[in-house]
Structures are given as C-alpha cells and as structure tokens.
N, C-alpha and C positions, 0 to 999 in steps of 0.2 A: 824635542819639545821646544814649544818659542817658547823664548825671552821676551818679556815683555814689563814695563812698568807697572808697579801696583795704582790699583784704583784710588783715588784721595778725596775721602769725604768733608763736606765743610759741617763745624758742628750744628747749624742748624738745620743739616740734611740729615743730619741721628737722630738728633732730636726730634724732627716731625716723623723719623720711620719708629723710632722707639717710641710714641707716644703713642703712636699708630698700631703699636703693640700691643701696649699696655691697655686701651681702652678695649680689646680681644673682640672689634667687630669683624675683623678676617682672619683666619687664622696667619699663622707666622710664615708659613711657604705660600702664602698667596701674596702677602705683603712684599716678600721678597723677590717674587717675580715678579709681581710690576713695577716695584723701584729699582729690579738689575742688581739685587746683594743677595749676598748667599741667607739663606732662613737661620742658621748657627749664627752668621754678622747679627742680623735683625736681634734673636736674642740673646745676647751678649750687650745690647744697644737698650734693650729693653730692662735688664739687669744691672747695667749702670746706673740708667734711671734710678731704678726704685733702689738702689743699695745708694744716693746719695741726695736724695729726694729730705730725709730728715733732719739734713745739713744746711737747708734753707732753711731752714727756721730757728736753729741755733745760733742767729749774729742778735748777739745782745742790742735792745734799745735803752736809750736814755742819754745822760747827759754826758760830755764827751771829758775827758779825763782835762785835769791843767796841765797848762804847759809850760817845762822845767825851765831850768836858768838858760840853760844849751838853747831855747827855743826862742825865750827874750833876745837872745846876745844877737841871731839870726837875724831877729826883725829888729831890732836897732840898728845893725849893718845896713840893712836893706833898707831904712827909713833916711839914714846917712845918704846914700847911694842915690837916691831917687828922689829925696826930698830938692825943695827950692833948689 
C-alpha cells in the first residue's frame, strides 16, 4: 500500500464545504467529489458547523469589566517607561 501524507485542509476550505452542506443544494457525495474529500469528511464538517453555530452568539455585550490594581501597576510601569 503507498505511504503517503494526509491531506490538510485550511479552515476556510471546511467552512465553505461545510456550509456548502448545510444549505443541502447538492447532496453530500456530490459536494465531495468536486471538492476531492470523502462525503463522511464533508459531513462531519457540516456537524461541526451546526453543533457550534450557538456558541456565536453566546459572547456577552456590554460594558467591559474594571480593571484591578495588577492592571494600574502595569500602566504606570509603562507610562514610566515611555513617558517624556
């Protein structure tokens, strides 16, 4: 059998096949033969997606927390440092 390297996807080539999935205009073995990945990769790509799809929208908005004595002591060093 060859030896050979595996294949290395960059993540915005999942992301366009997995999207590519998800919106189900080809089915998933047609997607996958014409972008060269097995139709099992595609969905497994397309399952990532949607199992971490409600984790965008989970980062809290608003106002950003204060910052502790540790963070003053920081920017006084660096005011020291850089100032005149």
């Amino acid at each position: 059998m060859g030896e050979g390297k595996r294949k290395t996807y960059t993540a915005e080539f999942k992301a366009k096949v997995g999207l590519e999935a998800i919106r189900g205009v080809k089915a998933v073995n047609e997607i996958g033969q014409t972008s060269g990945v097995h139709p099992v990769q595609v969905g497994q790509w397309r399952r990532e997606i949607q199992n971490q799809a409600e984790t965008l929208f989970t980062i809290k908005r608003g106002p950003k927390k204060a910052e502790g004595p540790g963070d003053t002591e920081q920017l006084y060093s660096n005011i020291g440092r850089y100032g005149s």
